[in-house]
C-alpha positions in Angstrom: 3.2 -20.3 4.6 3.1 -16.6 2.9 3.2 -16.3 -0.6 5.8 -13.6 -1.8 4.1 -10.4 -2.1 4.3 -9.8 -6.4 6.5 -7.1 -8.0 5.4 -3.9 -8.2 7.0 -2.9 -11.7 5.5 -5.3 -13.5 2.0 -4.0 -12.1 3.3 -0.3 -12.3 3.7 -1.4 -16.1 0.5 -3.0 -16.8 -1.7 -0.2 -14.9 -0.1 2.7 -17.1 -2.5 4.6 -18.8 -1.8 4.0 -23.0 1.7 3.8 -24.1 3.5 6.1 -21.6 7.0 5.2 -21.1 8.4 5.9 -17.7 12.1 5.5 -17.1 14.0 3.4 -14.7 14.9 5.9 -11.6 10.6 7.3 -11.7 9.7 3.5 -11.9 11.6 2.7 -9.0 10.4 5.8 -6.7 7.1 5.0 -7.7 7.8 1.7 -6.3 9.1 3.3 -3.1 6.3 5.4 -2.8 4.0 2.3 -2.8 6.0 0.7 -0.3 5.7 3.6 2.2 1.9 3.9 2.0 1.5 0.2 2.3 3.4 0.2 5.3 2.1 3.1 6.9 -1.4 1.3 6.0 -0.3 -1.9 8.1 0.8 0.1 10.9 -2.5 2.0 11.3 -4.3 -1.1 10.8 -2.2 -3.0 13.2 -3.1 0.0 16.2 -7.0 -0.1 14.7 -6.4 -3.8 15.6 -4.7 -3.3 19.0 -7.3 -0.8 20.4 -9.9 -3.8 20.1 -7.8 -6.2 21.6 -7.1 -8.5 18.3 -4.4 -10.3 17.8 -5.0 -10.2 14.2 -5.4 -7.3 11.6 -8.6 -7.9 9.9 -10.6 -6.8 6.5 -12.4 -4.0 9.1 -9.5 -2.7 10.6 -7.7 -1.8 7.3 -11.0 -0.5 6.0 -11.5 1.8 8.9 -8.2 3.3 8.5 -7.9 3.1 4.9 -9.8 6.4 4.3 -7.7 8.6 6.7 -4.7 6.7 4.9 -6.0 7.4 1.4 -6.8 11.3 2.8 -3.2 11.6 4.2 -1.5 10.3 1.6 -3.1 13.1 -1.0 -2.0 16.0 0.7 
């Protein structure tokens, strides 16, 4: 059985550089943000994954699309 993926705000917390406070509605489209790129992540991993006939997304698929994710995702 999958475990429950953990919550982003406590690690959006924890990860901010010094004391830097960020309010509610930022911390929450933050959040969001994450979301989106993580999914959009899966999805080209899953289609890396289909294209070799593999039932399964595996460590190499997400790392072959991870940098045109990463790339994509800056702009």
């Amino acid at each position: 059985m999958l475990n429950k993926a953990p919550k982003l705000k406590s690690t959006i917390r924890t990860k901010a550089r010094g004391h830097i406070n960020i309010s509610p509605a930022s911390e929450a489209m933050i959040e969001l943000l994450t979301l989106v790129f993580l999914n959009s992540l899966a999805e080209q991993a899953k289609a890396a994954a289909f294209e070799e006939r593999s039932a399964t997304i595996r460590e190499h698929h997400v790392k072959a699309v991870s940098k045109k994710a990463l790339k994509k995702a800056r702009g």
